[in-house]
Structure formats: C-alpha cells, structure tokens
C-alpha positions as CSV (number, residue, x, y, z in Angstrom):
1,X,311.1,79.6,145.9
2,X,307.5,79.1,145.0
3,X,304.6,78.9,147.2
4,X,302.7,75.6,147.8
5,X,303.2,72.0,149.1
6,X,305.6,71.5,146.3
7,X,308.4,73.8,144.9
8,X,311.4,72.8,141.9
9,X,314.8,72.8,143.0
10,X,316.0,76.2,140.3
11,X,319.2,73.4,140.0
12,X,318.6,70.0,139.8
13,X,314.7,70.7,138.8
14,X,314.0,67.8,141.2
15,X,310.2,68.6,142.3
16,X,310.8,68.7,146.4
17,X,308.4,68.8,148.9
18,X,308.3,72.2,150.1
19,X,308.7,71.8,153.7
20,X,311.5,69.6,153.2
21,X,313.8,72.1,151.6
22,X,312.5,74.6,154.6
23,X,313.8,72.3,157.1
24,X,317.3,72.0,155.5
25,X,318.2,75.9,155.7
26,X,316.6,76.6,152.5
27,X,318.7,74.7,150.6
28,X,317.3,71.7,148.0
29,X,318.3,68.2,149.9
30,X,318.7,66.4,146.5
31,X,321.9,68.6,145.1
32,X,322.7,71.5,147.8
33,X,321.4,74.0,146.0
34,X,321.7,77.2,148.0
35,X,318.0,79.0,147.7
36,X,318.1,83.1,148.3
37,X,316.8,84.3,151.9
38,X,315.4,87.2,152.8
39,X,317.1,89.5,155.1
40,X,314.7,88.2,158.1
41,X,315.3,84.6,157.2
42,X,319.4,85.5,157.3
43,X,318.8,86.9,160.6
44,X,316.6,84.6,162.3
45,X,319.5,81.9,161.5
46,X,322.2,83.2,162.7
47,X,321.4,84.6,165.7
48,X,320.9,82.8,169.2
49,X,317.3,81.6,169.2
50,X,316.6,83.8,166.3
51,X,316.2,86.4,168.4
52,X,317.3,90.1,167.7
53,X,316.6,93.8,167.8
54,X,316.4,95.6,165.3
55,X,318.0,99.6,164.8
56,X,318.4,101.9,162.2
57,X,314.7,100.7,160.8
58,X,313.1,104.7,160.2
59,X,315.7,106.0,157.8
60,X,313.5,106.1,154.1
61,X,315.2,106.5,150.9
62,X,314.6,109.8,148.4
63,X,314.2,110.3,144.9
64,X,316.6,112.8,144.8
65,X,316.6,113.0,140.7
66,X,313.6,112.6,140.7
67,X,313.8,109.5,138.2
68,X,312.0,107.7,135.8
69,X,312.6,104.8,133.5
70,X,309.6,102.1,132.7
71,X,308.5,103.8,135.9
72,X,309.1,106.3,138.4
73,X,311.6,105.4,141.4
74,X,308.7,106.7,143.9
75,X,306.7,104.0,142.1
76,X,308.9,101.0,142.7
77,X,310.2,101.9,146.0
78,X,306.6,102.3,147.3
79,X,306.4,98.6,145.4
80,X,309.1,97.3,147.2
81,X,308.3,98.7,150.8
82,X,304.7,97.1,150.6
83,X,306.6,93.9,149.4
84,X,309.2,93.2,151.7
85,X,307.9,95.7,154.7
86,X,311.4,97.4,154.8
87,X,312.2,100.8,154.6
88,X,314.9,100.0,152.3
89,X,317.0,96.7,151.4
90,X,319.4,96.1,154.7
91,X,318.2,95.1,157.7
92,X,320.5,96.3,161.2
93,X,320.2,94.2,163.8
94,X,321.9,93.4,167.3
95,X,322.0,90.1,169.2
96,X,324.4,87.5,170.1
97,X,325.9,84.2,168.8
98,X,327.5,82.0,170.9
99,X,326.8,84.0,173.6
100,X,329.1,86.8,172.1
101,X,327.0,89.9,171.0
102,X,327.5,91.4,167.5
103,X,325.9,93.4,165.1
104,X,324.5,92.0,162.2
105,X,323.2,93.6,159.0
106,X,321.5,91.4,156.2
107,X,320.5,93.0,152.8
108,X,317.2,92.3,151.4
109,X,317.4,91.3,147.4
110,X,313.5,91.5,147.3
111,X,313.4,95.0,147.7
112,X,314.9,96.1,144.0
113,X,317.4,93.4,143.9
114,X,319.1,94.3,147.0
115,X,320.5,97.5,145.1
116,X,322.7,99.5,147.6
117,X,321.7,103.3,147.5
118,X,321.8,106.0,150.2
119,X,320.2,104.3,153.1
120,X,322.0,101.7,152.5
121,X,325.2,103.1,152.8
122,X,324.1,105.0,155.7
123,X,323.2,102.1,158.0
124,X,326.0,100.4,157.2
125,X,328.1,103.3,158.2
126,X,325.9,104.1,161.5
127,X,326.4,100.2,162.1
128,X,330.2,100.5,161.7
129,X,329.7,103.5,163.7
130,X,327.8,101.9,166.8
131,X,330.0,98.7,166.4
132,X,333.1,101.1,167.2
133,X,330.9,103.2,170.2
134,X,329.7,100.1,171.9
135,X,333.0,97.9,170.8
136,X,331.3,95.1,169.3
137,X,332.2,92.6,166.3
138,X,330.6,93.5,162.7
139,X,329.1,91.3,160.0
140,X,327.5,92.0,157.4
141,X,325.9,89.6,154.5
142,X,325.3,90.6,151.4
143,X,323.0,89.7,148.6
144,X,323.0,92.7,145.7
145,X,322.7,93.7,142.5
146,X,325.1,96.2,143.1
147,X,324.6,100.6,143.4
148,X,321.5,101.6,142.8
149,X,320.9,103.4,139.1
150,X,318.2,105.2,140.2
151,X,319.9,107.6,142.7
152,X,322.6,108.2,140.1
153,X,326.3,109.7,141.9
154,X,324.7,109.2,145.6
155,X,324.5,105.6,145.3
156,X,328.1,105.6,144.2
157,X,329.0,108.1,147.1
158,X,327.9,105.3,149.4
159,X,331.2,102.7,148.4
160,X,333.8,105.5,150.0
161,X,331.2,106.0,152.7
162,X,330.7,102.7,153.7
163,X,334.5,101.7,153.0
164,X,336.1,104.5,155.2
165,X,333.5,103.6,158.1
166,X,335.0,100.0,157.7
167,X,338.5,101.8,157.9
168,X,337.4,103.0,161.4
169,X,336.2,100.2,162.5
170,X,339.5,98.3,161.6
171,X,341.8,101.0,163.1
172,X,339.7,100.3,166.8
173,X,341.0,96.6,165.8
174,X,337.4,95.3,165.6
175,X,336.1,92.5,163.8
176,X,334.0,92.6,160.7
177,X,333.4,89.4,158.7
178,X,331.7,89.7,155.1
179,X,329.6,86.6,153.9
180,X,328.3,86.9,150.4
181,X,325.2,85.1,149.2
182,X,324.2,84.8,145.7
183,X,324.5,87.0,144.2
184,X,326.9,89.9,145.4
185,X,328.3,92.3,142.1
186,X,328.8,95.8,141.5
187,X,329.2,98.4,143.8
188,X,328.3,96.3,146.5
189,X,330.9,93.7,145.9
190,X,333.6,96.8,145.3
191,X,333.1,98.4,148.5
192,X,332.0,96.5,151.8
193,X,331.1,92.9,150.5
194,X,335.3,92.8,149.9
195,X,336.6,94.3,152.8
196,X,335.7,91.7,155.5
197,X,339.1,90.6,157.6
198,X,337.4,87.2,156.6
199,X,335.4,87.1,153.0
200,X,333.0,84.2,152.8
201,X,331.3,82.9,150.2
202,X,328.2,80.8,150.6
203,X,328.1,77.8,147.6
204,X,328.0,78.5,143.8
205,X,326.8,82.0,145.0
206,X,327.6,84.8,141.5
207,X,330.2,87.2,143.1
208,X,332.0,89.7,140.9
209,X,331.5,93.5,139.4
210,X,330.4,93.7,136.0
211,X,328.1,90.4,134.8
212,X,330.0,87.4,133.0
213,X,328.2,88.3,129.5
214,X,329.2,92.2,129.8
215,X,333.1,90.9,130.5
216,X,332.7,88.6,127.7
217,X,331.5,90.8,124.9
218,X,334.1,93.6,126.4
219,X,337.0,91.0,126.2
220,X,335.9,89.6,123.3
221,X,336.7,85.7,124.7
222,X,334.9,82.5,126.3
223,X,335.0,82.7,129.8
224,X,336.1,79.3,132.1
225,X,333.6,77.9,134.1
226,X,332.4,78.7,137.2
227,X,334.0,82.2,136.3
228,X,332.5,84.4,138.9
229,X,331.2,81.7,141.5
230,X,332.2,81.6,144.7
231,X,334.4,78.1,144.5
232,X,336.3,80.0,141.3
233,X,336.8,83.6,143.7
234,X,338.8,81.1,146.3
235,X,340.5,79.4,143.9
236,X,341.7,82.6,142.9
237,X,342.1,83.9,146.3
238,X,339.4,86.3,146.3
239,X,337.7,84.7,149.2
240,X,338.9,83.0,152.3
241,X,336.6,80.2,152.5
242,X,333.4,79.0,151.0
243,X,330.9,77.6,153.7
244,X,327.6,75.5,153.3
245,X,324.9,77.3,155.2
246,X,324.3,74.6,157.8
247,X,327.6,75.1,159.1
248,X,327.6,79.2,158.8
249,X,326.5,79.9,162.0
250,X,328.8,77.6,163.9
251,X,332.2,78.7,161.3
252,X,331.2,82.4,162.1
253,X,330.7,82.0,165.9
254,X,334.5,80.4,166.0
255,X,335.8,83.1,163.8
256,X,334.5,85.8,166.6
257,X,335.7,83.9,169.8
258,X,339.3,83.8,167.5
259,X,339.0,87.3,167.1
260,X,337.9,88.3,170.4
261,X,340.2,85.7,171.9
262,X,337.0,84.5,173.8
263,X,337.2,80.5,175.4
C-alpha cells in the first residue's frame, strides 16, 4: 500500500483515505480487499495487546553457491535486511491470545518475496522444536513466494525439515494451525503452509504450487475462475475455512481453547 494521505484500493481502484483502510485491518472498506502485512503488522494483531517477544532473531542466511543472476544474492539479501530490518523473512515470536500462550511465527514477503530458504526452515523447526520443549500450541502464517532459488538444493532441504519437525510436534499431540495470506505457492505451500491440523485461508488470497499461467501452458487448457484462490482451495477441500481478518484473531483463539480443551 502506498504512502501518503491517500492510497488506491489494488481491487476496486476506489481512491481511500489512507488512515481509513489502516483502521479496518488493512483491508479496503469499499470491497474487502485483503492488503499484504508485514510480518510485524501480523504479529502485533494477533497477539494480546500486540505485545510479544521475539526468539530465534540472530540466525543470518549464507550464500552458500555463491550466486548470481541480475545480481549477487549477498547483494539482495543485504537489500532486503536494510529494508525490512530482519535477518531473514520469518519472524518467531512468543505471547498469548486469549490468555493462552502460543508461539507464533509470521513470514515477511518484503524481504525477497517471503522466499523460504535455510533460516527459514530452521526457525520454523527450532519453533516446532521449543513448542514441543515448553508444550505450547503452534501457528504459523505464511505469505511466500515459495523455496528460495538462490540457495539452490538447501532451500529445498528445508520442506522435509520443516515437515518432520511438524511430525514431532503432532506426535506430542500439540496444536499447530496454518493461516495462509496472499500469496502462499511453492515450496512453502508444499511443506508447512499445508500441514496445519486447521488450514486457513485469509480472502481471495493466491494459494497453490506452480503459478496459474505455468499450469496453463503445461496443460495446455483455460483454467476456471478463482482457480487457485483461497474460496476455490475450500471448495475443493484443500482448506478448512476461509476467514476475514477482523474475525482471525477471535476464530484462532477458539480453535486453541478447542484444542487445549481450555473454558
């Protein structure tokens, strides 16, 4: 969303008054357009008082390869650090909603389109790790582009890392809810994003693997609409539910006193 007094809804193209669309979540009051948040925004909203504490924050990625495209990797995560003021595009946090504490992590699509590479995949395993240690519910939301190119076979090493540290944290019969934001795809969305014992989608958000236009020219046929948006997924029953941001918080915090069997 732009800066300034005035901003245009990316949907409707309604010009808004800024503060307006602030107020309502982040999300345009003339059509419910969902806009993006960053990983601090995510954060602040779900948890009690927006308060939360951070872990997990001095783990820096590598350019193992080292690679180099229109520019070197060094190059555009030294970009993206300045940019978002992460170390990397997840954020791991601890707090409580409802009263309940949990551990949240919230993936930054700022920082090179929220692509998941090694640190990634390690804090999300530590977090499933420390969720088991300290017994505490997990959720994670997710906003990617998918594995990260640049870090080639480690980035892809990170889907069976992250998934068997999910397989842990199931086996201690712990919770771990997945909310997907606009958009989830690739690696991300086939590892963690998908293997929530609730999968949410937040409205009209793009969730899938490989893009609509890649599927079409591969197939070689017209896709139906709303192929690959969040309403289609659970339709389909990819997803469990699709839920409106205002009503997030509130939907997640009853899904953990269910799990928890908490009053």
């Amino acid at each position: 969303m732009s800066e300034g007094l005035w901003t245009r809804c990316n949907n409707c193209r309604k010009i808004l008054y800024r503060q307006d669309i602030i107020d309502n979540l982040y999300v345009c009051p003339a059509c419910n357009y969902h806009f993006r948040l960053s990983a601090r925004e995510r954060l602040k909203q779900l948890f009690d008082d927006g308060q939360y504490e951070t872990f997990d924050d001095n783990i820096y990625p590598v350019d193992f390869l080292p690679f180099e495209d229109q520019q070197k990797y060094e190059v555009r995560l030294k970009e993206s650090q300045k940019k978002t003021g992460l170390a990397d595009a997840i954020i791991s946090a601890r707090g409580t909603m409802g009263g309940i504490p949990v551990i949240i992590l919230a993936m930054e699509f700022g920082f090179m389109g929220g692509s998941m590479g090694s640190v990634v995949g390690e804090k999300v395993a530590r977090a499933a790790e420390r969720a088991i240690e300290e017994k505490l519910p997990l959720i994670i939301v997710s906003c990617s582009g998918g594995a990260r190119m640049q870090e080639g076979m480690m980035s892809l090493m990170q889907m069976i890392k992250t998934s068997a540290a999910l397989a842990r944290l199931g086996e201690a019969r712990l919770p771990y809810i997945s909310v997907l934001a606009d958009p989830t795809t690739g690696g991300t969305t086939a590892s963690f994003a998908m293997l929530g014992d609730i999968n949410i989608g937040e409205p009209n958000a793009l969730i899938g693997f490989a893009g609509p236009r890649v599927i079409e020219q591969t197939i070689k046929e017209k896709l139906p609409k709303g192929f690959q948006r969040a309403e289609f997924l659970l339709s389909h029953g990819m997803l469990d539910d699709v839920v409106e941001r205002k009503y997030l918080r509130n939907y997640l915090i009853k899904a953990l006193r269910l799990f928890l069997n908490r009053p």
